[in-house]
C-alpha positions as a Python dict, from the first residue, in 0.01 Angstrom:
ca = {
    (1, 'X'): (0, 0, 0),
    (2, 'X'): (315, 171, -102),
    (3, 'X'): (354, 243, -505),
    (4, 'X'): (652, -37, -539),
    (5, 'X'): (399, -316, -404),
    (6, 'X'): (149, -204, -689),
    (7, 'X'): (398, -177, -919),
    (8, 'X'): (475, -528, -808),
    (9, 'X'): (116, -714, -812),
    (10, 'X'): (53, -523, -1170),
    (11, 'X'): (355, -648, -1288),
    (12, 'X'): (309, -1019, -1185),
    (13, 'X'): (-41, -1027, -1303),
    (14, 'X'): (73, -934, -1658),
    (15, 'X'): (325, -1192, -1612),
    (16, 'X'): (72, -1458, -1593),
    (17, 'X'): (-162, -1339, -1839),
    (18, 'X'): (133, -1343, -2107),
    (19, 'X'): (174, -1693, -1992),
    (20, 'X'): (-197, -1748, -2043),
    (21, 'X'): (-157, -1599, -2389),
    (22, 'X'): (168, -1760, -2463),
    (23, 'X'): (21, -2146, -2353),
    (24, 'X'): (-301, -2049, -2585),
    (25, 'X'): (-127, -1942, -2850),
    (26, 'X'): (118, -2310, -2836),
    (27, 'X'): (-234, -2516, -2807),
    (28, 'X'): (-380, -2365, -3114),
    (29, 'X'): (-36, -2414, -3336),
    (30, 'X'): (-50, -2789, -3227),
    (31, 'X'): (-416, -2812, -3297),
    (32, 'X'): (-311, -2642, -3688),
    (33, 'X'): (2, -2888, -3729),
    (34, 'X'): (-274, -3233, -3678),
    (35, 'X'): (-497, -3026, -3918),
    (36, 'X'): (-266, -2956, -4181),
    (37, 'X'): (-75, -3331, -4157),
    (38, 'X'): (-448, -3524, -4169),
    (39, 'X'): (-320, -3735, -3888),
    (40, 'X'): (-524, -4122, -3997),
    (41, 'X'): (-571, -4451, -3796),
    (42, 'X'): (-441, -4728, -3969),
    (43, 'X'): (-683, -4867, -4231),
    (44, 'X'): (-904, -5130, -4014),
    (45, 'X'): (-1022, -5454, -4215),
    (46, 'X'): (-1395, -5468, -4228),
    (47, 'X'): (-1434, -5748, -4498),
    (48, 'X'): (-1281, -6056, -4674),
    (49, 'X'): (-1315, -6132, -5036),
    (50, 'X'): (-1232, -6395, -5253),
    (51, 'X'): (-1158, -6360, -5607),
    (52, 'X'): (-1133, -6691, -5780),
    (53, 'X'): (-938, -6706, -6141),
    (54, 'X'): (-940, -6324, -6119),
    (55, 'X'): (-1337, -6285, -6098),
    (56, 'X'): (-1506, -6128, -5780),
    (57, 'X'): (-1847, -6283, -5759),
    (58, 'X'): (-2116, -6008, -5794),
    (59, 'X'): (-2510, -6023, -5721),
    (60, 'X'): (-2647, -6232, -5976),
    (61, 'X'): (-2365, -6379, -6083),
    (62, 'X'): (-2428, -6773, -6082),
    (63, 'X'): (-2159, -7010, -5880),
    (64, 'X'): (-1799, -7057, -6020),
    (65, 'X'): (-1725, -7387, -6248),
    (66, 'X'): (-1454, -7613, -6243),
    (67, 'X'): (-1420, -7873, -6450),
    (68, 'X'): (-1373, -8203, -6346),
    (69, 'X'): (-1010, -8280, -6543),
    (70, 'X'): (-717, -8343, -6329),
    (71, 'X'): (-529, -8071, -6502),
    (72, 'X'): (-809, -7789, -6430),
    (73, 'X'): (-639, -7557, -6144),
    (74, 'X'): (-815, -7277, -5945),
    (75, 'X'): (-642, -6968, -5747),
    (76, 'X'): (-825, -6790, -5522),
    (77, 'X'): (-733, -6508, -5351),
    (78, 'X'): (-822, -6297, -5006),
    (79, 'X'): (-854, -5939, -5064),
    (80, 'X'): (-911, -5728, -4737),
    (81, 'X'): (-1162, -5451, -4798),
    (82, 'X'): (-1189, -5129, -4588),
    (83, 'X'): (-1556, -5003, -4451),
    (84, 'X'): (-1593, -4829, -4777),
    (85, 'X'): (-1533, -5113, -4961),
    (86, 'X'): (-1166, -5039, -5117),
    (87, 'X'): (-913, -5306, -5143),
    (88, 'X'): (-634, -5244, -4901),
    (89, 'X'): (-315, -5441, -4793),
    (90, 'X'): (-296, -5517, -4444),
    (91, 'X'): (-90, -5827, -4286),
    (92, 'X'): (-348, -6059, -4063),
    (93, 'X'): (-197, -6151, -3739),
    (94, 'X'): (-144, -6491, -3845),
    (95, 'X'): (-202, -6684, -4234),
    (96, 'X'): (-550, -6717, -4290),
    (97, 'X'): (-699, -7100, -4287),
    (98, 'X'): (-886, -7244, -4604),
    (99, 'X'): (-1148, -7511, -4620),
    (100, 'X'): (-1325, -7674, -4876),
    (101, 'X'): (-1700, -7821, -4758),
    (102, 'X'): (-1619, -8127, -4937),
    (103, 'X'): (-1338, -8286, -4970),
    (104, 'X'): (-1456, -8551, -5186),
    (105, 'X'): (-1476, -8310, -5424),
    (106, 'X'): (-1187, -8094, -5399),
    (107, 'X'): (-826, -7997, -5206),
    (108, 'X'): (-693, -7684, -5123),
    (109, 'X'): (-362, -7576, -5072),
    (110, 'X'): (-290, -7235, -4920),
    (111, 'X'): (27, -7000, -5050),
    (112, 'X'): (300, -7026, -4762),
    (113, 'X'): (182, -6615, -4654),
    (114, 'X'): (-164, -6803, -4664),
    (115, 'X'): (-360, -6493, -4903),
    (116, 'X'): (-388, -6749, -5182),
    (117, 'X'): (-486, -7082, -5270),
    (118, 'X'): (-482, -7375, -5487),
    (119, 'X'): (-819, -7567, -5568),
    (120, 'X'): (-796, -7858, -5769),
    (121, 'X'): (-1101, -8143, -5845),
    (122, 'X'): (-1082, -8493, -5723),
    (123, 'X'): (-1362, -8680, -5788),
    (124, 'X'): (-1722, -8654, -5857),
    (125, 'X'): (-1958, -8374, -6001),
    (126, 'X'): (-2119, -8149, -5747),
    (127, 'X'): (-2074, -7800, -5539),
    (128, 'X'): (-1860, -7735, -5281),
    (129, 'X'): (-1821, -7392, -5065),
    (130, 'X'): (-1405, -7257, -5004),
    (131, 'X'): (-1383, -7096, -4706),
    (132, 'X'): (-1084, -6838, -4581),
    (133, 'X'): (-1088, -6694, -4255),
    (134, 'X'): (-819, -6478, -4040),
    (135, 'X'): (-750, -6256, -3749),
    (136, 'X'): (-718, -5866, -3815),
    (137, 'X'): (-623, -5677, -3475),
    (138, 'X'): (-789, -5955, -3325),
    (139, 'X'): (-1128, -5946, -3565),
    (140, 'X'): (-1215, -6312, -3690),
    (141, 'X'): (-1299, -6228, -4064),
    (142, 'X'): (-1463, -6482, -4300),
    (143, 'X'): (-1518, -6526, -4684),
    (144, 'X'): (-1648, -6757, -4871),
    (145, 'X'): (-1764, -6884, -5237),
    (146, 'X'): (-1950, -7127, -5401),
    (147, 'X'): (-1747, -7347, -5686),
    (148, 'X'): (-1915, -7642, -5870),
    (149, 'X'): (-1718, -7926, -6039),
    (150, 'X'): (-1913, -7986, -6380),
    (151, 'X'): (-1799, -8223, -6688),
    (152, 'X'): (-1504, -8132, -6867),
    (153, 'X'): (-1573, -8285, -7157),
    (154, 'X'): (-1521, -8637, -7348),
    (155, 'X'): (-1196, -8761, -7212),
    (156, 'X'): (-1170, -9102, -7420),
    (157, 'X'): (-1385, -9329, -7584),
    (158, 'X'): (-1399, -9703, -7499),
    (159, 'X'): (-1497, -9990, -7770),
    (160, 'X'): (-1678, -10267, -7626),
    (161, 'X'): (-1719, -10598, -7869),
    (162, 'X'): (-2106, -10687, -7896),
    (163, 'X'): (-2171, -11098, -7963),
    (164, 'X'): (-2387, -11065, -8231),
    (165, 'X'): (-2755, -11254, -8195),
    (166, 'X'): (-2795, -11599, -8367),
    (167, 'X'): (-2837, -11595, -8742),
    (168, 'X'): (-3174, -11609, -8851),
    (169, 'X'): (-3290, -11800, -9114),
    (170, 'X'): (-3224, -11695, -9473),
    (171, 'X'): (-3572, -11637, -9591),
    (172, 'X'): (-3718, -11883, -9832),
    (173, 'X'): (-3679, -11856, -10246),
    (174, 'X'): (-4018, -11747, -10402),
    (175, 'X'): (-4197, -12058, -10548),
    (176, 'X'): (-4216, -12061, -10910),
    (177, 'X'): (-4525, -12007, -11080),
    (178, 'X'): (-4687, -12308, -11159),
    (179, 'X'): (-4876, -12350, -11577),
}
């Protein structure tokens, strides 16, 4: 082996271990760039709450009331909760459906983006469940709540004649003492 064909297969192997080095060197400054920019997924939707007037219902806390009178409005609203529990905005892939259990008790109309509601009473006392469910990356999610229609009060007051019985007698005059 002559000294220029050394020279040559030293030379070549140093090429490639600087090209080693050099594609190293590349993978560890791309592994440092996703450390430093805390690459995240997109928050995922692991829960649907509803918060009716404005009050989350926590453990213990006894069904919502609405009152029966025809001017007594509810909002509820679906709040999308991460899987730690934090409120977060995320669209659904299409407006989320409410029911009521009973319709004899109360309608619901949904907001036109379909994350709110109206609930108003239309008849009788008695408990009802709202329901709002929707698609998150393809996830059914459900929420519901328990409401109750109680009295709202004395609305008016109605006067009804009574017949009055017959007369009784007049009682008698005490007889006067006889001498």
């Amino acid at each position: 082996m002559t000294p220029y064909m050394i020279f040559m297969v030293v030379f070549f192997l140093s090429l490639a271990l600087n090209l080693v080095l050099i594609a190293m060197m590349i993978a560890y400054a791309i592994a440092r760039v996703h450390k430093h920019l805390k690459l995240k997924r997109a928050p995922q939707v692991q829960k649907l709450i509803l918060s009716i007037n404005g009050l989350l219902k926590n453990k213990g806390v006894p069904m919502y009331q609405l009152k029966d009178a025809a001017d007594q409005v509810v909002y509820a609203i679906a709040k999308e909760l991460d899987q730690a529990g934090n409120v977060i905005s995320v669209a659904p892939d299409a407006p989320p459906v409410w029911t009521v259990s009973d319709a004899t008790l109360a309608t619901i109309t949904p907001a036109a983006d379909g994350m709110s509601a109206t609930i108003l009473p239309v008849g009788p006392l008695g408990a009802f469940k709202v329901q709002v469910s929707a698609m998150f990356g393809g996830k059914a999610i459900l929420a519901s709540d328990d409401i109750q229609v109680v009295a709202s009060g004395i609305a008016s007051i109605v006067i009804a004649p009574v017949v009055p019985a017959a007369a009784a007698p007049a009682p008698a005059a005490p007889a006067a003492p006889t001498a």
